[in-house]
TINUBA-711889 format. One record per atom (N, C-alpha, C): y, x, z; residue in three letters. Coordinates in steps of 0.001 Angstrom, whole numbers, plus 500000, padded with zeros to 6 digits. Layout:
N
<node <Y X Z> "ala">
...
//
This chain:
227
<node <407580 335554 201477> "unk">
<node <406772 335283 202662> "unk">
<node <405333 335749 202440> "unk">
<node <404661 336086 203128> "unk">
<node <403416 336641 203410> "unk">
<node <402487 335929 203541> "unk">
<node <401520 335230 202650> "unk">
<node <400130 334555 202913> "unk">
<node <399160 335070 203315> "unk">
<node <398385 334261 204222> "unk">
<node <396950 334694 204252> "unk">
<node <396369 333453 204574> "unk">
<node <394842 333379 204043> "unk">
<node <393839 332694 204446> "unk">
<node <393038 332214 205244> "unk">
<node <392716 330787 205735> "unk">
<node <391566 330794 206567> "unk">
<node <390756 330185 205936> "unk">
<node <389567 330787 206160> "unk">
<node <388619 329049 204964> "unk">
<node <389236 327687 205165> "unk">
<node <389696 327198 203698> "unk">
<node <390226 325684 203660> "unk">
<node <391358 325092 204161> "unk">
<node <391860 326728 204743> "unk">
<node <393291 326306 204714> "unk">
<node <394294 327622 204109> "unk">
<node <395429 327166 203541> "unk">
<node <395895 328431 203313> "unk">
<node <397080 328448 204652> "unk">
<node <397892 329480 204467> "unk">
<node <398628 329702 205974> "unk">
<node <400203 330358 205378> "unk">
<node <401189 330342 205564> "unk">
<node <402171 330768 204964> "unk">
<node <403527 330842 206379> "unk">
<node <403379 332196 206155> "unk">
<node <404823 332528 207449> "unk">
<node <406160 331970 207275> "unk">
<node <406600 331004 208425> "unk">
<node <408084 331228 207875> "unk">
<node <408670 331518 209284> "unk">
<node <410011 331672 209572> "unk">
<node <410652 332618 210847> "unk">
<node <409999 332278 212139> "unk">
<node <409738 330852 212321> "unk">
<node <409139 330749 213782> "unk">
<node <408007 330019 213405> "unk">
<node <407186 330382 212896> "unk">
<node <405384 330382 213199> "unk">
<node <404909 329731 211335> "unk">
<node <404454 329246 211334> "unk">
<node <403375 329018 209988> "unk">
<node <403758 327368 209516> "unk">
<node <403300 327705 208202> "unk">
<node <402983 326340 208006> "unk">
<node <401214 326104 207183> "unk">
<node <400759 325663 207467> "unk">
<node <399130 325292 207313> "unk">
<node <399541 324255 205906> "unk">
<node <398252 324848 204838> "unk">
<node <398399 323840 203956> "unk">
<node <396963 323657 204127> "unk">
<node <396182 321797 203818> "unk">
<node <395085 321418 203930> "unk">
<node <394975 320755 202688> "unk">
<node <394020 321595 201865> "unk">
<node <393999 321137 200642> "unk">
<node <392651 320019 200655> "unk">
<node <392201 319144 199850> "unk">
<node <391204 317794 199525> "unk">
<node <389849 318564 199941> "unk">
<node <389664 317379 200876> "unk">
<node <387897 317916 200968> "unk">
<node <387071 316797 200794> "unk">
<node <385570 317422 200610> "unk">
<node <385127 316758 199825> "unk">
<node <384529 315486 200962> "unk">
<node <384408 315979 201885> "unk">
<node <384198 314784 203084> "unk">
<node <385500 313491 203278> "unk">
<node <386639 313756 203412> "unk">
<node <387877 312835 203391> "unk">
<node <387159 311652 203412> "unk">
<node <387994 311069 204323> "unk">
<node <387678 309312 204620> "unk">
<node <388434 308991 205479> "unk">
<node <388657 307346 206015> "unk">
<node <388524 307086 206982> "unk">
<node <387805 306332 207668> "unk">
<node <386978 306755 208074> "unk">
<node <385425 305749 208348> "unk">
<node <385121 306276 209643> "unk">
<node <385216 305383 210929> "unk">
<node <384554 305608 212162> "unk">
<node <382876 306105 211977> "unk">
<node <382308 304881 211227> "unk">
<node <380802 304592 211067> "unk">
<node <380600 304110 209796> "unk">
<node <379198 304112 209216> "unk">
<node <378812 303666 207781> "unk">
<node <379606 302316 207709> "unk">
<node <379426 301594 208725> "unk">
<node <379724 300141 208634> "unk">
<node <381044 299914 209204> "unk">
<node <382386 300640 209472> "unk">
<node <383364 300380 210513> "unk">
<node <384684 301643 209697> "unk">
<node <385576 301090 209600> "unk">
<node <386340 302174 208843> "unk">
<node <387425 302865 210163> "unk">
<node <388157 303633 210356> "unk">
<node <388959 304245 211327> "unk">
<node <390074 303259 211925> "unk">
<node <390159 302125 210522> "unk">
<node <391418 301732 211145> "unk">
<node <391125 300645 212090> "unk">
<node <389882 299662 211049> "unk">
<node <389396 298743 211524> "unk">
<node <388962 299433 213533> "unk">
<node <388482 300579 214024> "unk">
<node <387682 301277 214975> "unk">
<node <389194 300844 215641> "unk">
<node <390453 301345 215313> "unk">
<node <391829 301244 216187> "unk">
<node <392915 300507 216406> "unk">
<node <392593 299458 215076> "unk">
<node <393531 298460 214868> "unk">
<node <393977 297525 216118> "unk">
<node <392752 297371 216837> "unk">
<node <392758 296592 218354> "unk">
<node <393427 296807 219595> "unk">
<node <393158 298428 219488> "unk">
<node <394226 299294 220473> "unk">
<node <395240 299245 220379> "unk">
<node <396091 297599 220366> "unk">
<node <397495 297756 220525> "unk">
<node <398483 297658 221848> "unk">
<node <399858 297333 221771> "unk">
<node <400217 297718 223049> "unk">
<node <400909 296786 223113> "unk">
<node <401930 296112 224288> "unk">
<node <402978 294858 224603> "unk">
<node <404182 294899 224168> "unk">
<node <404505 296094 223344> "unk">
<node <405910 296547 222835> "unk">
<node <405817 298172 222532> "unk">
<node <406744 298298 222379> "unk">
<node <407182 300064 221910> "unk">
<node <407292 300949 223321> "unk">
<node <407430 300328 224047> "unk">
<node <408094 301000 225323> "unk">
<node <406524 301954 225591> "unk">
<node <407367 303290 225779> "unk">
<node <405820 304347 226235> "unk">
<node <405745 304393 227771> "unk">
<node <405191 302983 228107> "unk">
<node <404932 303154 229695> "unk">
<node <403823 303936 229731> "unk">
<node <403071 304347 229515> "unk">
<node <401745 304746 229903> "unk">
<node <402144 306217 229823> "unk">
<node <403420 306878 229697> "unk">
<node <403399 308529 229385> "unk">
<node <403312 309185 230907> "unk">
<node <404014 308521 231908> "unk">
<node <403783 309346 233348> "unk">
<node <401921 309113 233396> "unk">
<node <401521 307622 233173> "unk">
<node <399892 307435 233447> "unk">
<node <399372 308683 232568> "unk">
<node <399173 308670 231960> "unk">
<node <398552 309419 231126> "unk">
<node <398356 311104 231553> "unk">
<node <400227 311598 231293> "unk">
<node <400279 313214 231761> "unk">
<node <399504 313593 233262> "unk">
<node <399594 312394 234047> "unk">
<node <398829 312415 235381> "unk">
<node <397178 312198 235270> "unk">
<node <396876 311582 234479> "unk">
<node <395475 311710 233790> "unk">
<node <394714 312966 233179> "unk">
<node <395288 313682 232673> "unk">
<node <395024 314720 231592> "unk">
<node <395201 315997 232632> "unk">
<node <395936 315596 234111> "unk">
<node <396104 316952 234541> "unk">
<node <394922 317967 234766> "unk">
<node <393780 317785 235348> "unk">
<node <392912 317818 235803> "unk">
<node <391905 318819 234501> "unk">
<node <392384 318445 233313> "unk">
<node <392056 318623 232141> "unk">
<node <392291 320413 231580> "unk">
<node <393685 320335 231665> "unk">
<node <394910 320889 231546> "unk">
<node <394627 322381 232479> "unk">
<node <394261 323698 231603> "unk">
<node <394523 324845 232868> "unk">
<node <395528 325510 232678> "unk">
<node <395428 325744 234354> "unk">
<node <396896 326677 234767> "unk">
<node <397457 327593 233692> "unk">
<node <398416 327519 233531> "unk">
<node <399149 328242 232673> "unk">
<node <398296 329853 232038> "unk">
<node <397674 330802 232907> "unk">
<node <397174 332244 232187> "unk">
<node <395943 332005 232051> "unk">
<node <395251 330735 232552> "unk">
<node <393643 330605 232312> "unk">
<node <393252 329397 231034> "unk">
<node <392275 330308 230631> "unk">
<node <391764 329693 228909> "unk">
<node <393321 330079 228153> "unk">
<node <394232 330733 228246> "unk">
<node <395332 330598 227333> "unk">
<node <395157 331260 226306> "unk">
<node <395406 330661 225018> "unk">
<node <394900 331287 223662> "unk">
<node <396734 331483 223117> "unk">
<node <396076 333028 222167> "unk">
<node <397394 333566 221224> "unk">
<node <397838 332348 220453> "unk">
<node <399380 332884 219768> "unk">
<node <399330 331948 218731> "unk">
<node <398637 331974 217846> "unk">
<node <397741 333253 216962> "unk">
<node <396979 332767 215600> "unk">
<node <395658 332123 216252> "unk">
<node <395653 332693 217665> "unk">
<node <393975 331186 218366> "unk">
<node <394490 330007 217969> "unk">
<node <395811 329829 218253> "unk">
<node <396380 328095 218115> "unk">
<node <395850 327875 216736> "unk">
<node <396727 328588 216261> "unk">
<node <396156 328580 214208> "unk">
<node <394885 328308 214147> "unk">
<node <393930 328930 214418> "unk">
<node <392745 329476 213875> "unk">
<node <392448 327989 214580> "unk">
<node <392093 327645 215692> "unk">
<node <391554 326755 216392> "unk">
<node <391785 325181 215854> "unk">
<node <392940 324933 215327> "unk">
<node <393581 323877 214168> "unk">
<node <392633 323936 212992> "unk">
<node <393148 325181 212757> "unk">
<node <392351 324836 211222> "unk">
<node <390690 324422 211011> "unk">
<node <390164 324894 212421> "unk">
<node <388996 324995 212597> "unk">
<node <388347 322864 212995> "unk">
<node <389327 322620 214106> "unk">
<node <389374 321122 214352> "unk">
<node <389946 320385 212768> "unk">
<node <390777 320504 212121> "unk">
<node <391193 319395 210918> "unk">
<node <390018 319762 209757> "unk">
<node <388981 321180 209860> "unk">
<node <388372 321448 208537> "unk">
<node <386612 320730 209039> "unk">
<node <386838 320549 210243> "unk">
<node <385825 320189 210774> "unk">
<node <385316 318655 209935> "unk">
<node <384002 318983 209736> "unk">
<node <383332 317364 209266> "unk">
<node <383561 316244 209613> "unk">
<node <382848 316131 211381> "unk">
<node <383479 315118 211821> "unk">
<node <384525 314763 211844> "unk">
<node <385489 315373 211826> "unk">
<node <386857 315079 211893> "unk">
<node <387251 314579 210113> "unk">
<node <387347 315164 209262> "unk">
<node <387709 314940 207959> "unk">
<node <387147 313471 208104> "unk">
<node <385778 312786 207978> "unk">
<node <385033 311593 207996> "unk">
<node <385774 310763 208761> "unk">
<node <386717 310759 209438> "unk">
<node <387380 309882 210598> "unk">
<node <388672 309886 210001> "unk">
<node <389473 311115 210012> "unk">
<node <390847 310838 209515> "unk">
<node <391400 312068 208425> "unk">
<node <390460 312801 207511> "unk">
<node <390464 313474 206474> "unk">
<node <391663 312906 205518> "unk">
<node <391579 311355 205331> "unk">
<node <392297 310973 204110> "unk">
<node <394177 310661 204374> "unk">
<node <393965 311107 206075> "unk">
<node <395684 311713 206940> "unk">
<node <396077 312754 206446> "unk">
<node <394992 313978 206415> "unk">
<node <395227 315665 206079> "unk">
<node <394887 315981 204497> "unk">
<node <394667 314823 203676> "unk">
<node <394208 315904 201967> "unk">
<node <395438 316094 201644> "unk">
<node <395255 317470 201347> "unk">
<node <396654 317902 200756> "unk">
<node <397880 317628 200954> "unk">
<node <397763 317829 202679> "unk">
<node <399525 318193 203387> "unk">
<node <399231 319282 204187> "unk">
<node <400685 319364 204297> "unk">
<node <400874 320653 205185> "unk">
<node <401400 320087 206458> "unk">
<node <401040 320921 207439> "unk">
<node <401440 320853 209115> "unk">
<node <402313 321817 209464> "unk">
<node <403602 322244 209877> "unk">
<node <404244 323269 210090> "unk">
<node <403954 323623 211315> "unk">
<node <403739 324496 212219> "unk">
<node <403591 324902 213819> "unk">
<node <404058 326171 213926> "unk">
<node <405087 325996 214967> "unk">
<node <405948 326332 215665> "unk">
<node <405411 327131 217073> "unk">
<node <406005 328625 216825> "unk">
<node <405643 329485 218107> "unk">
<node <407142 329205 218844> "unk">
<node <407131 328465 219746> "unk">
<node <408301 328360 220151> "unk">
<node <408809 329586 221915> "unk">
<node <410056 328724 221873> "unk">
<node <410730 330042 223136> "unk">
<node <410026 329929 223846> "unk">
<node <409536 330512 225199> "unk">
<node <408687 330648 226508> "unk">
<node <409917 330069 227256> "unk">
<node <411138 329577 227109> "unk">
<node <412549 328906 227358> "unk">
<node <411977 327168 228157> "unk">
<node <411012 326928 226421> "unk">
<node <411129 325657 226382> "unk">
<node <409401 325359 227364> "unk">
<node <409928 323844 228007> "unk">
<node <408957 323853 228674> "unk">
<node <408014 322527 228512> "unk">
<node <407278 322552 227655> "unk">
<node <406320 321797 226792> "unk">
<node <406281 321737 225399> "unk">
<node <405011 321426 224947> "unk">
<node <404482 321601 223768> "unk">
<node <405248 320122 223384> "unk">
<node <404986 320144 221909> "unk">
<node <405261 318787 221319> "unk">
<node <405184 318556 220067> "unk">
<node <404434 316798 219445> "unk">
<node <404952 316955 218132> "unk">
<node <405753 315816 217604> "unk">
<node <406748 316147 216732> "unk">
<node <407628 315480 216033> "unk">
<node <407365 315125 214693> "unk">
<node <407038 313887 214238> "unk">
<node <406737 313349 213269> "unk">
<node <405500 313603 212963> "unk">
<node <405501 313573 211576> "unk">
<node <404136 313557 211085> "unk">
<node <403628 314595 210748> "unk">
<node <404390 315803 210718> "unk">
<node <403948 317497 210327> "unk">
<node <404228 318526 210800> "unk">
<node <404888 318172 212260> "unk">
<node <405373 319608 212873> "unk">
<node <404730 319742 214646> "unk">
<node <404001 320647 214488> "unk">
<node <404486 321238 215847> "unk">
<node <404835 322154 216783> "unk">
<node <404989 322404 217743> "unk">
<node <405698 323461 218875> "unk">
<node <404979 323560 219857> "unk">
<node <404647 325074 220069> "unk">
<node <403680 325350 221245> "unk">
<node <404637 326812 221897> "unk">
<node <404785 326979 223110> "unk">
<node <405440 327692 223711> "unk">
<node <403853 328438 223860> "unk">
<node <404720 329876 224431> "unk">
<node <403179 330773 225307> "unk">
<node <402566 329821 226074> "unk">
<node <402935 329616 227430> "unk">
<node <401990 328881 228100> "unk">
<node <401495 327296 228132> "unk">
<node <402045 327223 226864> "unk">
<node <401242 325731 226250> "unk">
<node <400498 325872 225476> "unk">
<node <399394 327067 224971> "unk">
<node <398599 327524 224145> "unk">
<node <397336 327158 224647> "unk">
<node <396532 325779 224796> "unk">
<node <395352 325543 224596> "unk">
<node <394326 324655 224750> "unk">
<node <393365 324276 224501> "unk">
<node <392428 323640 223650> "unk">
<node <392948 321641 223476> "unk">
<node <393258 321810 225311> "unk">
<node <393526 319932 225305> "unk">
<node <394670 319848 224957> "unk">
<node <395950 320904 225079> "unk">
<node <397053 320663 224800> "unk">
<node <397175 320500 223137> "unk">
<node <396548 321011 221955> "unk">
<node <396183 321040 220675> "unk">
<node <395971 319914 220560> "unk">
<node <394901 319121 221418> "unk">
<node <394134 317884 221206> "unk">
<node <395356 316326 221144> "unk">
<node <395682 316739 222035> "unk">
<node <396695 315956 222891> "unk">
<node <397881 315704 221227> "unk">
<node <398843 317026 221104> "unk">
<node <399160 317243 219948> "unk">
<node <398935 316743 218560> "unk">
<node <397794 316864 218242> "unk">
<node <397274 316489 216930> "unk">
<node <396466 314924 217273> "unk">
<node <396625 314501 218443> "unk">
<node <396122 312952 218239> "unk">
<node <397775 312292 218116> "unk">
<node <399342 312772 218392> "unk">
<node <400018 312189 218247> "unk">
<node <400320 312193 216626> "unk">
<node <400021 313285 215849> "unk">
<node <399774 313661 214144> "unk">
<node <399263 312400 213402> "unk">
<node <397685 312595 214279> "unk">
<node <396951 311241 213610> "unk">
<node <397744 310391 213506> "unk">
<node <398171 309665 214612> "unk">
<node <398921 307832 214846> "unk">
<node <399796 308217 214565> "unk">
<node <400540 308810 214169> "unk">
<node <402028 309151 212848> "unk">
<node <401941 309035 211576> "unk">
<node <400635 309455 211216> "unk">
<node <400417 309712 209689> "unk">
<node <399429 308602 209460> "unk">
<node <398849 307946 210264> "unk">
<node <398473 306568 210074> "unk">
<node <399268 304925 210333> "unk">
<node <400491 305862 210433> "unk">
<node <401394 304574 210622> "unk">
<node <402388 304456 209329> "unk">
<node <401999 305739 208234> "unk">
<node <402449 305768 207000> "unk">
<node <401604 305011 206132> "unk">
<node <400022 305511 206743> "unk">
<node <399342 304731 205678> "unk">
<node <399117 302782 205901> "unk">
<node <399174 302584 207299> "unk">
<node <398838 301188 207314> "unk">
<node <400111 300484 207772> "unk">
<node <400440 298893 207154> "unk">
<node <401707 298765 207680> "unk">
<node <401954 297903 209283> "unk">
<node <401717 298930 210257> "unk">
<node <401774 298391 211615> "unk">
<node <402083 296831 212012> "unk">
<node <401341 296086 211945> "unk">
<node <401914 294263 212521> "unk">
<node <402120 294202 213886> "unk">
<node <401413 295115 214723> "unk">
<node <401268 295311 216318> "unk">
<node <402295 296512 216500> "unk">
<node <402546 296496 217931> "unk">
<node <403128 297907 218629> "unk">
<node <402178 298579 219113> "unk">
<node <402291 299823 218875> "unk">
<node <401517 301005 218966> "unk">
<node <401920 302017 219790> "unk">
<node <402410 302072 220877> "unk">
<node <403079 302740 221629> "unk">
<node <402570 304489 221744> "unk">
<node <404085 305155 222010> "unk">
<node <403538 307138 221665> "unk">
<node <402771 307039 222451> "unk">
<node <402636 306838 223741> "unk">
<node <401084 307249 224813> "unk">
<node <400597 306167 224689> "unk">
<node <400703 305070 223731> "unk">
<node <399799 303448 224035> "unk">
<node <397847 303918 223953> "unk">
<node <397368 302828 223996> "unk">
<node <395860 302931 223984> "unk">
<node <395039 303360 222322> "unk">
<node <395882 303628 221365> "unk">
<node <395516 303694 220470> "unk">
<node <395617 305520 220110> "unk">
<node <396430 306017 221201> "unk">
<node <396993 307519 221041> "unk">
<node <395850 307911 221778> "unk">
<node <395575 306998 223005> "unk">
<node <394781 307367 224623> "unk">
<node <393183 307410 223868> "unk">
<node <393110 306419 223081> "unk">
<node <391911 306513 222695> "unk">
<node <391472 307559 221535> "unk">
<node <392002 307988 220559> "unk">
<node <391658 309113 220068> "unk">
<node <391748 310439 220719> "unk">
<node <392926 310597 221679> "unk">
<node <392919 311940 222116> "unk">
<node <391386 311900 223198> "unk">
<node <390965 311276 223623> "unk">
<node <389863 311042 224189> "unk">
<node <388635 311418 223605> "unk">
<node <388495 310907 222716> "unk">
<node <387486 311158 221263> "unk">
<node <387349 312702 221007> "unk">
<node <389046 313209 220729> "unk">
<node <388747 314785 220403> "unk">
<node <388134 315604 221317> "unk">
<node <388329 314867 222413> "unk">
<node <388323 316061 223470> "unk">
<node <386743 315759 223265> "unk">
<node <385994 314602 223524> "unk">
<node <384519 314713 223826> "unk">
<node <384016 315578 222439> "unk">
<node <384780 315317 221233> "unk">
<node <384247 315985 220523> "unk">
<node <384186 317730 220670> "unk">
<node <385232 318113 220827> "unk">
<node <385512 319563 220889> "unk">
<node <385885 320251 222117> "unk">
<node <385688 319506 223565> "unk">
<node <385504 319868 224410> "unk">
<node <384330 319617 225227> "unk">
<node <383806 318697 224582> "unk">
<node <381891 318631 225301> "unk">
<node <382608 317572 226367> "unk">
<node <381073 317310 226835> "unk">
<node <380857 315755 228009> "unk">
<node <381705 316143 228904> "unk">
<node <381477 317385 229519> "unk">
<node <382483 317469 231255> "unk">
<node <383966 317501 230558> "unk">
<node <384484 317850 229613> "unk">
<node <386026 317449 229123> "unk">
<node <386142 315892 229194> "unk">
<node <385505 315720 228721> "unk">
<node <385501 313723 228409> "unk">
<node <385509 312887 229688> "unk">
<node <384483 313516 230315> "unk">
<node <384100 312910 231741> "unk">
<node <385673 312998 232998> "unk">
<node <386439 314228 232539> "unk">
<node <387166 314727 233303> "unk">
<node <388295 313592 232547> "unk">
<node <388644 314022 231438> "unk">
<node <389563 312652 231031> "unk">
<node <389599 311345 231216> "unk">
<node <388499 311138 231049> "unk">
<node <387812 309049 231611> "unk">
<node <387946 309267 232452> "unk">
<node <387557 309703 233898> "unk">
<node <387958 309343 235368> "unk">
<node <389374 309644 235572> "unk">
<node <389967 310444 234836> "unk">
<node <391207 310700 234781> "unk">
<node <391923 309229 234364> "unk">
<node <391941 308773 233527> "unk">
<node <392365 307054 232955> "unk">
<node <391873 306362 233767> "unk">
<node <390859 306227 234122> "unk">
<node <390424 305474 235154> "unk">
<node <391359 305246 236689> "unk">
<node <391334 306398 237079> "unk">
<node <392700 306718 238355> "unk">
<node <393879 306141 238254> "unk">
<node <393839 306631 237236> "unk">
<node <395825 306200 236646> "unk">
<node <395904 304951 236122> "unk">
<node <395243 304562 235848> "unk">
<node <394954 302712 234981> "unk">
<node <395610 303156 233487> "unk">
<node <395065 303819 232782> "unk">
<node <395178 304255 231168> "unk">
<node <394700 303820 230198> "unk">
<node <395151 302823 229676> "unk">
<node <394242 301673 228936> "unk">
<node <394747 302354 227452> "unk">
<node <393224 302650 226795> "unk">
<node <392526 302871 225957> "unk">
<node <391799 302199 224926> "unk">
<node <390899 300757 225998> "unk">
<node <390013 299898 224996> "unk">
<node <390461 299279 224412> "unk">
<node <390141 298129 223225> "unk">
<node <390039 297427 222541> "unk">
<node <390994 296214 223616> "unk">
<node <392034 295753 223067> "unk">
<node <392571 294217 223380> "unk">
<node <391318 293455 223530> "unk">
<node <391478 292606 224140> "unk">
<node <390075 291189 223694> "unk">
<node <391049 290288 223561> "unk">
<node <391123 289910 222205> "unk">
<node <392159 288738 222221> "unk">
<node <391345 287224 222573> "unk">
<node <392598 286305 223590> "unk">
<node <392580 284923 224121> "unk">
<node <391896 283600 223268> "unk">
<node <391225 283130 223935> "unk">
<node <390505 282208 222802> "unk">
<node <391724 280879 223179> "unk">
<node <391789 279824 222288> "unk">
<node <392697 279147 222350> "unk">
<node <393268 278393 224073> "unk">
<node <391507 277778 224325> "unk">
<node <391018 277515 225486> "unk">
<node <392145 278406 226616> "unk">
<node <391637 279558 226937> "unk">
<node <392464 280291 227423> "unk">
<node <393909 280999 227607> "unk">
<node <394564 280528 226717> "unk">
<node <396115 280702 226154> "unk">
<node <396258 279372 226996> "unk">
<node <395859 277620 227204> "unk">
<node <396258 276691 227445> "unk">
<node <395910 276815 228897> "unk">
<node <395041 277288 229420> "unk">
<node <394847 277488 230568> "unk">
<node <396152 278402 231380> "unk">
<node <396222 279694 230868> "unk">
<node <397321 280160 231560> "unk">
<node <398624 280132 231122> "unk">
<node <398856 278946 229391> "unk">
<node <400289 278393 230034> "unk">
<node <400237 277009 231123> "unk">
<node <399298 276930 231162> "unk">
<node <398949 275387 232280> "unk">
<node <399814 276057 233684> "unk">
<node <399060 277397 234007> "unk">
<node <399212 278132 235170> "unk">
<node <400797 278542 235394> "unk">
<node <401268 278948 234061> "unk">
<node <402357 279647 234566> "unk">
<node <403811 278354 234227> "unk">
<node <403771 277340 233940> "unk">
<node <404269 276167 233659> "unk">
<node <404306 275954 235404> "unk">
<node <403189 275481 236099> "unk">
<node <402847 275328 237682> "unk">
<node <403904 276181 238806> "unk">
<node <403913 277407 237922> "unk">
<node <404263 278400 238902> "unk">
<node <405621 278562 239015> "unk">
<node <406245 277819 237573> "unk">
<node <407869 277630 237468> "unk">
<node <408410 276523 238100> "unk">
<node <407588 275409 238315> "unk">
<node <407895 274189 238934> "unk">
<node <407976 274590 240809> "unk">
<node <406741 275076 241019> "unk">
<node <406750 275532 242382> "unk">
<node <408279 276350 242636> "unk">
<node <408627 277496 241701> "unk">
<node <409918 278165 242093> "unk">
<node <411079 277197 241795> "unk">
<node <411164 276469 241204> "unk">
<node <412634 275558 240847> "unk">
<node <412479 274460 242271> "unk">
<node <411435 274507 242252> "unk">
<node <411446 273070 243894> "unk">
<node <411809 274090 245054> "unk">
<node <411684 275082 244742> "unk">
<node <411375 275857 246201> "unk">
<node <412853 276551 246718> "unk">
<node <413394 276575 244760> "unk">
<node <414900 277020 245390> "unk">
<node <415743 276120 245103> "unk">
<node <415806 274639 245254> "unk">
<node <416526 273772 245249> "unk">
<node <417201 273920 246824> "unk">
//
């Protein structure tokens, strides 16, 4: 097989597209902020179960985002190049670097057959021609992250594939590497669709007794009502 280089990553052909190796950098972490580590930043963003309700919310969110199939469409080595360029990136290593030291990502030039991009597990993905670009990458490699951080931490919550913990990093990339009007276009986008992203606020005790008070009320009302 045939290597070649990009700074900090090496690149290696195999029949349908590359596999990216990301060797240790010297930034690696996972640290939101000096004072706040990545996981602690996402741990909150959990969801009511496994079930990926939020995937119609979401794809209907992001449309707006998302261009027509021949506009902004990048080659496959743009896909490459543009990866290696987002995972070698600072900010990014400082956030979730200690996901990417020294693994490889396989990506897949797939048929113009198939009709969407996608990734499967923790190291592969598939981009058809006209799924070649910038948010669709983003989108992609935030499902990478919450895969390969569900190796490193041992999940107590559900974390759902489109839950608020996926919604909220792919959000992040985009402001990062698509600038304010990407971000702006995504948030009103969640906003529309009801795409919950933030932080849980968990129930103070007070409040757990209050609305089983309520919903105790509301079972009595239905058992009298269908007597």
């Amino acid at each position: 097989m045939r290597e070649t280089s990009i700074p900090q990553t090496a690149i290696e052909e195999y029949k349908k597209g590359v596999i990216m190796h990301f060797p240790k950098n010297k930034y690696d972490n996972c640290r939101w902020s000096k004072n706040l580590s990545t996981w602690q930043m996402l741990k909150n963003r959990y969801d009511n179960g496994n079930r990926d309700s939020q995937l119609n919310k979401l794809y209907n969110a992001e449309y707006n985002l998302i261009p027509w199939a021949d506009e902004n469409s990048m080659d496959f080595n743009e896909v490459i190049l543009k990866i290696a360029e987002i995972v070698n990136d600072t900010w990014f290593r400082k956030r979730f670097g200690r996901l990417f030291s020294d693994t490889e990502l396989k990506v897949e030039y797939a048929d113009s057959r198939q009709n969407m991009a996608y990734a499967f597990g923790t190291d592969f993905l598939s981009f058809p021609p006209n799924f070649c670009n910038v948010p669709i990458i983003l989108h992609e490699l935030s499902h990478i992250i919450v895969d390969r951080l569900s190796h490193v931490v041992y999940f107590k919550k559900d974390y759902a594939t489109h839950g608020r913990m996926f919604a909220f990093i792919y959000l992040e990339l985009v402001k990062k590497y698509m600038g304010e009007s990407g971000y702006m276009i995504l948030k009103t986008g969640y906003k529309n669709f009801n795409v919950k992203y933030r932080n849980r606020i968990p129930q103070s005790s007070a409040k757990k007794k209050i609305l089983r008070e309520r919903i105790s009320k509301y079972n009595i009302y239905n058992n009298e009502n269908n007597i």
